[in-house]
Structure formats: structure tokens, C-alpha cells
N, C-alpha and C positions, 0 to 999 in steps of 0.2 A: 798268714791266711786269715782275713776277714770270714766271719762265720754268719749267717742270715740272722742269727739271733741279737747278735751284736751290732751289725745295723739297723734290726728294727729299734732297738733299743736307743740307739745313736737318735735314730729321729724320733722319738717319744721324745725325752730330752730337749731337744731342740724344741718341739711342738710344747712343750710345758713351759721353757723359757719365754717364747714369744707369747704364750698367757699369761705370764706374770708380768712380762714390763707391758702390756696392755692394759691390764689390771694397776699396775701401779700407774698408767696414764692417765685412767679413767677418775683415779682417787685424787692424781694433781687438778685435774677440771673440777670433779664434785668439790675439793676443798676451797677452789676460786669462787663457787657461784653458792655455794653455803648460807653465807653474810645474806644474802639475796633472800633467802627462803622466809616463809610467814610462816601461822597455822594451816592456813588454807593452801598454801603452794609447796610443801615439805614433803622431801623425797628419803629415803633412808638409802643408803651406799645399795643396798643389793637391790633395791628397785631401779635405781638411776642406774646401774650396772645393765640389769635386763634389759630396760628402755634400750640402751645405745647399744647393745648384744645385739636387741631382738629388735629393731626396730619397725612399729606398726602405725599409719596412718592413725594420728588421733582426730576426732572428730569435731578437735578443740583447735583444732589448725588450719588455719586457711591455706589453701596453696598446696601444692604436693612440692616436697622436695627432692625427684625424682624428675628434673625439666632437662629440657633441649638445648638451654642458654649456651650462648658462646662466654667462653671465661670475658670478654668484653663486655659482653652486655648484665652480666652478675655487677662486674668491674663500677659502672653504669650506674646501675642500681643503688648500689652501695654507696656513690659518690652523692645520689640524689637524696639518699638517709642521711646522709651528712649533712648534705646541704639545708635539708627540710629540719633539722635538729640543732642548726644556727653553729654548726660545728666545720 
């Protein structure tokens, strides 16, 4: 006989798990874009954490990334950065 306690417990567990290999995803992208950073543009792991947690419209951003687009027309988009980047 399973007990209530022992499933709550089961899914805390689980619910800690999936925050640690997020947490450790979030550490593979910060360590990718690192190299990248200056004085002026430097994030410390638990800001750049929050950022992607909490994500909040910055006022440094043009565009909401929050759109309608069809996956084709992102697709689209992307292919025109490309193309505009000689790539």
C-alpha cells in the first residue's frame, strides 16, 4: 500500500530533479555565451538564471517575443539573417 505521504514525496523528487537538469541546461548556454561578455554586457550565473526563470520584457529589446508567427515565417526570417549576413 502506497501511503499519501510517500507520494507526495515521490513527486517533490521528481519536481527537484527537473530543476536540476534545467539548472544544469541553463549553465551549458551561460558557459556557450560567456566568451561573448564585456564590462558592459556581463551577467553573473544567477542573474542570467533569473532572466530566463523570470523572463520580463526589457526595454533594450525591440520586438516582443511573444508573436503570432507561423514556424514558416520565423523559418523565413532567419533565412533573411542569413542571407543579409553573407552567410
Amino acid at each position: 500500500m502506497i501511503l499519501q505521504g510517500d507520494v507526495q514525496e515521490g513527486r517533490l523528487l521528481v519536481l527537484k530533479a527537473f530543476q536540476k537538469r534545467e539548472e544544469e541546461r541553463l549553465w551549458d548556454i551561460y558557459k556557450s555565451i560567456y566568451p561573448n561578455f564585456n564590462q558592459e554586457t556581463f551577467l553573473s550565473f544567477e542573474e542570467f538564471k533569473k532572466r530566463q526563470t523570470n523572463p520580463k520584457k526589457d526595454s533594450n529589446v525591440k520586438g516582443d517575443i511573444n508573436t503570432n508567427k507561423t514556424d514558416e515565417e520565423i523559418i523565413s526570417n532567419a533565412e533573411d539573417i542569413l542571407r543579409l549576413m553573407g552567410k
